[in-house]
N, C-alpha and C positions, 0 to 999 in steps of 0.2 A: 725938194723937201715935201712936196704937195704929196708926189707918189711916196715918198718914204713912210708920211706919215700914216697914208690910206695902208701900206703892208704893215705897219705899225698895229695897227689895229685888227686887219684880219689875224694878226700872228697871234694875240693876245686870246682871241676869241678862240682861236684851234689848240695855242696851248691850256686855256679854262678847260675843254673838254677833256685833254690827255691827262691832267693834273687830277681832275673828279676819279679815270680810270685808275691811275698811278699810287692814290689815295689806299684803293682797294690791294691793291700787292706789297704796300711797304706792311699794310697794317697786318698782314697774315705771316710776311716773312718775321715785322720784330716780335711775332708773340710766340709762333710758332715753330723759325728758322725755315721755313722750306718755301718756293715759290708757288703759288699757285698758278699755271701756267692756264688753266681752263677761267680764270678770271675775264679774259678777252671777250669771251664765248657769251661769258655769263652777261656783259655788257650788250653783246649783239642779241640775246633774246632779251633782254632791257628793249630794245627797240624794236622788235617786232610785238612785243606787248603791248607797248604804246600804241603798234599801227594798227594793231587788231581792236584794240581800248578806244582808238578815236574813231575808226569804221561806224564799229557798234553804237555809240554815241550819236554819229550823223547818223544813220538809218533810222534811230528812234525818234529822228526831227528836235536835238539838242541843239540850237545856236548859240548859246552863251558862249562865247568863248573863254571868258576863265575861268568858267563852270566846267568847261568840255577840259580844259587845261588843267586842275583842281584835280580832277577827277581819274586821268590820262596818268598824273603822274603818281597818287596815292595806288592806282591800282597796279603800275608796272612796279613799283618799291614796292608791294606788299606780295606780288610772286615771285617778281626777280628773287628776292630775300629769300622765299620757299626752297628757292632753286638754290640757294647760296646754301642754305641749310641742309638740304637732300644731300647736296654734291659732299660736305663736309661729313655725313653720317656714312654715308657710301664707301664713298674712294678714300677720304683721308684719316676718319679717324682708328678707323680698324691699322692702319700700317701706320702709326702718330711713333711707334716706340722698336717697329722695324729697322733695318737698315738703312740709313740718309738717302740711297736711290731710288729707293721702293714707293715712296708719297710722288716724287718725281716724275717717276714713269706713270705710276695712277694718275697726278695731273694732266701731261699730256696724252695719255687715252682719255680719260676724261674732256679735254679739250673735242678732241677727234668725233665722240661719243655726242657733246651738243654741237660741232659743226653738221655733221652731216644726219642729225635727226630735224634740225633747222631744216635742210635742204629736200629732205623728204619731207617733211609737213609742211611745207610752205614753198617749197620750189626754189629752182637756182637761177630764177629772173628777178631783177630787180626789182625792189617795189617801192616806187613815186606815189607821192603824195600831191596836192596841188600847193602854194606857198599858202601856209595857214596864218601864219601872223607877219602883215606887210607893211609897210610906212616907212619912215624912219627921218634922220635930220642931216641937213647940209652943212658941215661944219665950214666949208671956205670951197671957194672957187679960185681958180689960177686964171691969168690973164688969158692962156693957152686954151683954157675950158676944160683944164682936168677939176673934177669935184671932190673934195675928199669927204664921203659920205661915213654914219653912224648910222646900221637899221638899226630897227625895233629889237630883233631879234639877237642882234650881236651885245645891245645891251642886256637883254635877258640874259644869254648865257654868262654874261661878266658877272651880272648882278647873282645869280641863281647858285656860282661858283662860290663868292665872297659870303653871300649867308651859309650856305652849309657850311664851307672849310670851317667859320664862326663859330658855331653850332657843336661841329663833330672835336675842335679843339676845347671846348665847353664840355663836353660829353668827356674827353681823354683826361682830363686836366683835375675836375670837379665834382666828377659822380663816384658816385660806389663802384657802375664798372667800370671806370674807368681806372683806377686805384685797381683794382681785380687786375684788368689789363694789364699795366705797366707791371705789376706783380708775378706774374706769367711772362711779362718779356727777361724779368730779371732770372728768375727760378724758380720753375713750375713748382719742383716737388716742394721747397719751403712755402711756396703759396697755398699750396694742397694743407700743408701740415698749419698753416694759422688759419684755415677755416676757410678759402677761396676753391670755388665749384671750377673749376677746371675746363673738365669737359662743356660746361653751361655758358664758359669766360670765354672760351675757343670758337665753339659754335656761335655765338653773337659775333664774334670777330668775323667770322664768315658771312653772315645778315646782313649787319652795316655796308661791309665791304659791299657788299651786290646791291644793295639800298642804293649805293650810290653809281655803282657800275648803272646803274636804271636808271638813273636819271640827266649821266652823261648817255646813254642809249635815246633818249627823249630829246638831248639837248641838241645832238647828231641829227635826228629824226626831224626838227624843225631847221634845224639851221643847212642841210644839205638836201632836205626832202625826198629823203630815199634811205631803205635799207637793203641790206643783202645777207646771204647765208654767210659769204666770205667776209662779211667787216672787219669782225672781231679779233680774226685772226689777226690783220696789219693792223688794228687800233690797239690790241692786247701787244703787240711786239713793241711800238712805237711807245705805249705808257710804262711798259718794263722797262724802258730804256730810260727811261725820264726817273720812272724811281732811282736807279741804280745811278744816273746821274747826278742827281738830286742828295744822295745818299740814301742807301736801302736801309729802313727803320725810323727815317725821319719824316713825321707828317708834311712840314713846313718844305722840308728839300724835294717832298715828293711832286708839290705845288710848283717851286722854284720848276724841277727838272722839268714837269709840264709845258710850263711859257717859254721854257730855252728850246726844246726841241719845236714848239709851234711856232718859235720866232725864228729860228733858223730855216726849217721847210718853208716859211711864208718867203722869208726875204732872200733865201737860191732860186725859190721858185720865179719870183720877181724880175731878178736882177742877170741871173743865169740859165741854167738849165732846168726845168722841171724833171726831167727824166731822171737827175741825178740830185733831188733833195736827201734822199736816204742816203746815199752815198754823204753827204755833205754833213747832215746829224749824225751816222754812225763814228766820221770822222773823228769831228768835235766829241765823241764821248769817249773813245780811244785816247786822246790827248789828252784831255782832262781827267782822265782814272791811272794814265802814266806818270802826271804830277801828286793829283791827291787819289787815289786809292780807295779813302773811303766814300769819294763823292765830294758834290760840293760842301754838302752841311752833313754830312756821314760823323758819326764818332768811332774813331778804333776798336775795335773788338779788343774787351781785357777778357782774357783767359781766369778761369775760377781753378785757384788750387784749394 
């Protein structure tokens, strides 16, 4: 039970991160209908911003750490977001009223387009960081001398996941645009025609989205201590999968999907083979779309006559 509980807990911790990315793709497909496939990307310069944001910090002899943390993360959310907003004026909104494959194909060249200008600006080595924030608690000891430990860090991302989801459910639920949104997932044009800016409702959905890709990019960044040009790619795959498991359009299933795929990879990895956790998630989301269809918390698509 000792070790169950210690994968218990990294599981939780890797699905908070996939759940922040997973956040960003339901929110673009329910307003929008198309997947943003360069979302991944847009996660993995989330963290090399951070790595470039905390550099710069230490070299000017910054030691506060949640000054440098404060700091690290307003300023990766507030270019990632640029970057969420460029991509959306660029690639998607000129083909919004195109053919259904055409936004499609732009996403994944778009995708293609920030893997590999990543990889020229910044190189295809990884880049380590030292562990920046270290400590943490010993929940129990086994008589065997297995520990089942809580860092610092692993609560951070639990805790850092549970306020935004908060926050961004606060934001969908109770503001203006959030009314705007839901109003756009229903029917653009009658939104357009009561007075709702459209294009202005769309492009925030894009911001947000990356807002938060940035800060599961940051959350990655501390908690694995490294980034790479290729993250994004298998982190953006792994969080599409968690939407669409979760149900694609659902905030809360987007979250669910997140902690089932991180709980599953955690406890194959565990228990059986690491080489074949994918194999093991892909499975389980197969099964589960063979039963329910729309996902676990998915609502059916009703057709408008």
């Amino acid at each position: 039970m000792d070790y169950f509980a210690q994968q218990l807990i990294n599981g939780l911790v890797l699905g908070s991160i996939y759940g922040l990315i997973a956040i960003g793709y339901t929110m673009v497909y329910g307003i929008v209908g198309m997947i943003n496939f360069a979302h991944g990307d847009v996660f993995m310069i989330g963290g090399f911003i951070a790595l470039i944001t905390f550099l710069i910090l230490v070299s000017l002899g910054l030691t506060a750490i949640p000054v440098i943390l404060l700091v690290v993360l307003l300023v990766s959310m507030a270019i990632t977001a640029l970057y969420g907003w460029t991509i959306e004026r660029i690639a998607y909104r000129p083909l919004r009223h195109s053919f259904r494959l055409a936004p499609m194909l732009s996403a994944i060249g778009m995708s293609f387009v920030l893997t590999n200008y990543s990889q020229v600006a910044q190189g295809a080595r990884v880049k380590p960081i030292p562990p920046f924030i270290t400590g943490g608690y010993t929940l129990h000891e086994s008589a065997d001398g297995f520990v089942i430990q809580l860092s610092n860090i692993q609560i951070m991302v639990v805790l850092t996941t549970i306020v935004l989801l908060g926050i961004f459910t606060w934001l969908v639920s109770r503001t203006r645009l959030g009314r705007d949104m839901r109003a756009c997932e229903q029917d653009q044009t009658m939104a357009a025609l009561l007075g709702v800016n459209v294009d202005r409702t769309i492009s925030m959905t894009f911001v947000i989205g990356a807002a938060l890709a940035a800060v599961a990019g940051l959350m990655y960044l501390l908690y694995y201590g490294l980034v790479d040009f290729f993250m994004g790619f298998v982190a953006g795959i792994k969080a599409f999968t968690a939407a669409v498991l979760g149900g694609i359009g659902s905030l809360p299933g987007a979250m669910l999907g997140g902690l089932a795929i991180g709980l599953i990879e955690t406890f194959w990895s565990a228990y059986f083979s690491v080489e074949y956790k994918d194999v093991a998630a892909f499975s389980i989301l197969i099964v589960v779309l063979i039963f329910m269809p729309t996902g676990l918390l998915g609502r059916p698509e009703v057709e408008k006559v």
